[in-house]
C-alpha positions as CSV (number, residue, x, y, z in Angstrom):
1,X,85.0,95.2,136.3
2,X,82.9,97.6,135.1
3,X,84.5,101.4,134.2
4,X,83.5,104.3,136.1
5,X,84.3,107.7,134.6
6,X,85.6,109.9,137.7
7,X,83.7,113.3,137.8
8,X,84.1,116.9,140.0
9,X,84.4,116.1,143.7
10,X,84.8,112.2,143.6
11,X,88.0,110.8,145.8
12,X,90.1,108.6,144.2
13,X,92.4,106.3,144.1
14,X,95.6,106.9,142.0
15,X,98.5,104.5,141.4
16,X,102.1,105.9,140.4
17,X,105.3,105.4,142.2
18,X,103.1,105.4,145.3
19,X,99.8,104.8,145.9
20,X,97.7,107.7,147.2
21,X,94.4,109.4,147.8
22,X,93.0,112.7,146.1
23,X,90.2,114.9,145.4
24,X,88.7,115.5,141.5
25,X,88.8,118.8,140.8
26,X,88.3,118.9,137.0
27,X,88.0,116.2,134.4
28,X,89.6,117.7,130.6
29,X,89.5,114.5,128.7
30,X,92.7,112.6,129.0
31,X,93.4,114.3,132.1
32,X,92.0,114.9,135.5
33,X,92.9,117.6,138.1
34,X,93.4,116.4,141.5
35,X,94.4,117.6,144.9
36,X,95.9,115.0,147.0
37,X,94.9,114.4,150.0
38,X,98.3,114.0,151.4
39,X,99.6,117.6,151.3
40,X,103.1,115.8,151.2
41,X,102.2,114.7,147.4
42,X,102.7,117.4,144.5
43,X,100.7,115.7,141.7
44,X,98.0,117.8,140.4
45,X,97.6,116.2,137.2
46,X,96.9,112.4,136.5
47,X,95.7,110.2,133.7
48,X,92.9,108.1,134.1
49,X,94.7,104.5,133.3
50,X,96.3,105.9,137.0
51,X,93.1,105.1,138.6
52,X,92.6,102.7,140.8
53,X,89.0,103.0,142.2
54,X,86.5,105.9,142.3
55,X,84.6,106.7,145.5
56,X,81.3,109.0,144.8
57,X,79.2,110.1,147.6
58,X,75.5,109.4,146.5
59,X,73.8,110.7,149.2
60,X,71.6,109.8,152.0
61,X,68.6,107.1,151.0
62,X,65.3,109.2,150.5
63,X,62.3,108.3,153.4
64,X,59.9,105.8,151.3
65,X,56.4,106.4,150.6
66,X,53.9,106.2,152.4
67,X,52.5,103.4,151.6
68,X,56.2,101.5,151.8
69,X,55.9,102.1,155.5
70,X,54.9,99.9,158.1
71,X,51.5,100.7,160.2
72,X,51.8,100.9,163.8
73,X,49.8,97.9,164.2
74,X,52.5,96.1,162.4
75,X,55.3,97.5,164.8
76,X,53.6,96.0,167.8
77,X,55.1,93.1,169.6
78,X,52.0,92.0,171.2
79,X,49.0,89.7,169.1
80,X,46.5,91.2,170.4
């Protein structure tokens, strides 16, 4: 498995005594700031061997070129 290096505003996954969800806030080197997602959970601080899995939002997939998209005349249903 390849290793992701969380950053700012990724959610992740973090494994201590329980297993829960949380927001990156700040990466210092050995440590990352977090804020649970759970507002029951008081961990604000986490190492990164604690990490499960990283979820980053990349955003929404661009429109493609113009010359990527189909002409009408290749949308039609009809062969003539």
């Amino acid at each position: 498995m390849d290793a992701v290096r969380p950053q700012k505003g990724d959610v992740v996954m973090v494994n201590r005594v329980r297993t829960f969800f949380a927001l990156v806030e700040r990466v210092d080197g050995r440590r990352l700031a977090i804020r649970p997602l759970d507002p029951r959970i008081d961990d604000t601080l986490v190492r990164p061997h604690e990490i499960v899995q990283v979820y980053r939002a990349v955003g929404r997939p661009a429109r493609p070129p113009k010359r990527l998209r189909p002409s009408p005349r290749q949308l039609r249903l009809d062969d003539g």
